[in-house]
C-alpha positions in Angstrom: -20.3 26.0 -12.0 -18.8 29.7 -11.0 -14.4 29.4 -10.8 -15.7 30.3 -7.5 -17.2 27.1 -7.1 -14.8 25.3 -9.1 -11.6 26.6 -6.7 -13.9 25.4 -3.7 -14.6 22.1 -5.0 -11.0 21.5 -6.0 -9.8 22.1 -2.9 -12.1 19.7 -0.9 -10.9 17.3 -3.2 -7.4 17.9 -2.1 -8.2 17.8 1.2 -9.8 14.7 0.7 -6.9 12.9 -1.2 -4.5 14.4 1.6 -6.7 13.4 4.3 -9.2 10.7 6.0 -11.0 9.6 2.5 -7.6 8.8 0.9 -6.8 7.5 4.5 -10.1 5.0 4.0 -9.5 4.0 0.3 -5.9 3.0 1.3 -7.2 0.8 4.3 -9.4 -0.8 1.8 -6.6 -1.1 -0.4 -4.4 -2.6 2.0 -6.9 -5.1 3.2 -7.7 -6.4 -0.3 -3.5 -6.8 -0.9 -3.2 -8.5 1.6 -6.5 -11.0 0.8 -5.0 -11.6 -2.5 -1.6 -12.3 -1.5 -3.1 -15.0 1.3 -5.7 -16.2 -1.3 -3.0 -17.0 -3.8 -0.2 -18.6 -1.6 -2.4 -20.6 0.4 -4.5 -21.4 -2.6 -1.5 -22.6 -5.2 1.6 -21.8 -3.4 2.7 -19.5 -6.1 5.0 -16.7 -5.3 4.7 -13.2 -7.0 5.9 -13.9 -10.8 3.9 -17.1 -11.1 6.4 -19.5 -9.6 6.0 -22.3 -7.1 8.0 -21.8 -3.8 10.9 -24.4 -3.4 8.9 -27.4 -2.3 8.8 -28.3 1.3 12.2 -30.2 2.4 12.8 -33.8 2.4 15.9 -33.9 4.4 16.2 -35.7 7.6 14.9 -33.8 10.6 14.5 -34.7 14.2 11.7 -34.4 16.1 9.6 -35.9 19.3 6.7 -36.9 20.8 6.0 -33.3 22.7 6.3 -31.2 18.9 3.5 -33.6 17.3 0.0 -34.6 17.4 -1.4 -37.5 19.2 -2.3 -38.7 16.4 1.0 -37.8 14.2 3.0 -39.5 16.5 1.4 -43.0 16.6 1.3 -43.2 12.9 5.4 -43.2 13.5 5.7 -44.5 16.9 2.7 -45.5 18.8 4.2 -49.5 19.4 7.6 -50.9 20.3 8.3 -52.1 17.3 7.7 -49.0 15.1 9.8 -47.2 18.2 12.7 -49.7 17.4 12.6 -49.2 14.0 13.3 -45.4 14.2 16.6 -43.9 14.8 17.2 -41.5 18.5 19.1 -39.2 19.3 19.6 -37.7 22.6 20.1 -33.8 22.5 20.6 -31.3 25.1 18.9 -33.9 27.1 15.7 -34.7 24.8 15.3 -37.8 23.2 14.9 -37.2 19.5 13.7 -39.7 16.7 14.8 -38.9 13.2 12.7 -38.5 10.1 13.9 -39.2 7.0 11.4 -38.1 5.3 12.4 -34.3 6.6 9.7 -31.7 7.2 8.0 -33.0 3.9 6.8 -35.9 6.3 6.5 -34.3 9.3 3.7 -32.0 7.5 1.8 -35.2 6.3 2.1 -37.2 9.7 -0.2 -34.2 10.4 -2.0 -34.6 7.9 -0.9 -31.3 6.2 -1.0 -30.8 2.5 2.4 -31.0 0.2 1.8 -30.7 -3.1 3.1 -27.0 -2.8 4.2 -25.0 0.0 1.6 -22.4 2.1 3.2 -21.2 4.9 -0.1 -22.5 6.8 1.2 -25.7 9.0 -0.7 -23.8 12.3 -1.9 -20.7 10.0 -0.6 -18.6 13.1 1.5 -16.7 10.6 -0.8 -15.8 8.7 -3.7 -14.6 11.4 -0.8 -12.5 12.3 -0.4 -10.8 9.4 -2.6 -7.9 9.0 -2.5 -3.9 8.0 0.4 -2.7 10.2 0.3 0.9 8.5 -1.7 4.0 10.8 -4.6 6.0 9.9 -1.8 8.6 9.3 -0.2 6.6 7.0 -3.2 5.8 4.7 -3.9 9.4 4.7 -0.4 10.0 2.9 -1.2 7.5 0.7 1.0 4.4 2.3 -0.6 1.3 3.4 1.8 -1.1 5.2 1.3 -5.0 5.9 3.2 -7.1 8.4 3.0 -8.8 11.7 1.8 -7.7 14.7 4.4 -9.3 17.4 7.9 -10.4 17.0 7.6 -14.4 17.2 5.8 -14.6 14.2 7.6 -11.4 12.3 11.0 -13.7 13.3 8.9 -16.9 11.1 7.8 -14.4 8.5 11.1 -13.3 8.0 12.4 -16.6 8.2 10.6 -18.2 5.8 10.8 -15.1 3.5 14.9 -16.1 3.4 14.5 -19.5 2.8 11.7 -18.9 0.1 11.6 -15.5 -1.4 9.3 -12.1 -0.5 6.0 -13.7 0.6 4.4 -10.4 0.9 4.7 -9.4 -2.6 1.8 -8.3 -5.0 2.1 -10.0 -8.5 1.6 -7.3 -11.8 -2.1 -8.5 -11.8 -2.6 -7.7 -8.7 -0.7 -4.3 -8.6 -3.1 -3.7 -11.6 -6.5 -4.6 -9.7 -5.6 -3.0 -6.9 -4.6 0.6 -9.1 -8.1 0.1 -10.6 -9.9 -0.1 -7.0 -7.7 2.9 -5.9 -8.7 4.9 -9.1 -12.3 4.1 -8.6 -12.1 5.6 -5.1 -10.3 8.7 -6.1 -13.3 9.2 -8.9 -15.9 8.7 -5.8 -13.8 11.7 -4.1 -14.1 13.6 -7.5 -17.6 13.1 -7.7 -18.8 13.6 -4.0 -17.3 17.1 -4.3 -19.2 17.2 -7.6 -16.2 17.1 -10.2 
C-alpha cells in the first residue's frame, strides 16, 4: 500500500467512525444493553453490582375490585363472607378493602411472581423502554435508552427511587458490550482494508 493509499484509507475510516457505520454499531450496541439489562432484571431481579432489589412490600395497601383481575378479586372477595372478613375503607368516595399482605399479595392474587422483584406486573414498562438516542447520536458515538412517553418515564423513575438505577449495565456487561463495539470498529478497519 502507497502512503497515498494509506492517507485515503485512514480517512474513510474516520469518516466511518464519525459517521453512519459508527452510527450502526452503536444502535447495535444500544439494543444489546438494553437486552441484557431486561434479561437480567426480569430473569433474577438483580440490580447492577449483583444485588437483589429490596423485595416487593408487604405493608398494608388498599385496593378494589376495579384495579384487579376477575379472577384476583374472588380469591379475596368473591362471597359475603370473605367481603366481611376484609377491612373498607371509603376514600374520595371509593370503597377500598385493605390488604395486609401489601403489594407483595396483591402481585400473587394475580398470580405474579415474588421471589424477587422485576418491574414486570403488566411488562408495560418495559415494552416502553427502548433506544431513545438519534441516528445523530449513534454517529457521535452515544447511544441513549429510556421511555418513549411520559406515564411510563414517571413509573421508570419512580421505581428507579424506590429501588435504585434500573437502567444500569453491570462491569460484565460494560465488558461484553466494549468487546462487540471493538469488533465492529475492526470490521470498519478492515472494510477500508486496514
Amino acid at each position: 500500500m502507497t502512503p497515498e493509499e494509506l492517507d485515503k484509507a485512514q480517512s474513510r475510516v474516520i469518516n466511518d467512525m464519525t459517521g453512519q457505520a459508527n452510527g450502526n454499531i452503536m444502535g447495535t450496541i444500544g439494543l444489546e444493553a438494553l437486552e441484557m439489562i431486561k434479561k437480567r432484571v426480569i430473569d433474577t431481579g438483580t440490580n447492577a453490582e449483583g444485588q437483589k432489589y429490596k423485595p416487593y412490600s408487604t405493608k398494608k395497601m388498599l385496593a378494589n375490585r376495579s384495579g384487579m383481575t376477575v379472577e384476583a378479586y374472588n380469591k379475596i372477595a368473591s362471597s359475603k363472607a370473605k367481603r366481611r372478613e376484609l377491612k373498607w375503607v371509603t376514600l374520595d368516595g371509593h370503597k377500598l378493602f385493605e390488604l395486609p399482605g401489601g403489594y407483595k399479595q396483591y402481585r400473587e392474587l394475580h398470580r405474579k411472581q415474588t421471589a424477587f422483584v422485576d418491574f414486570s406486573f403488566t411488562n408495560d414498562m418495559w415494552n416502553n423502554i427502548t433506544l431513545i438516542s438519534k441516528a445523530s447520536d449513534h454517529n457521535n458515538g452515544t447511544a441513549i435508552i429510556g421511555t418513549k412517553d411520559k406515564d411510563q418515564n414517571a413509573k421508570l423513575e419512580g421505581n428507579t427511587k424506590r429501588r435504585g438505577d434500573i437502567l444500569d449495565l453491570s462491569t460484565k456487561e460494560q465488558e461484553e458490550l466494549k468487546e462487540d463495539f471493538n469488533l465492529g470498529v475492526l470490521r470498519i478497519f478492515k472494510n477500508n482494508g486496514l
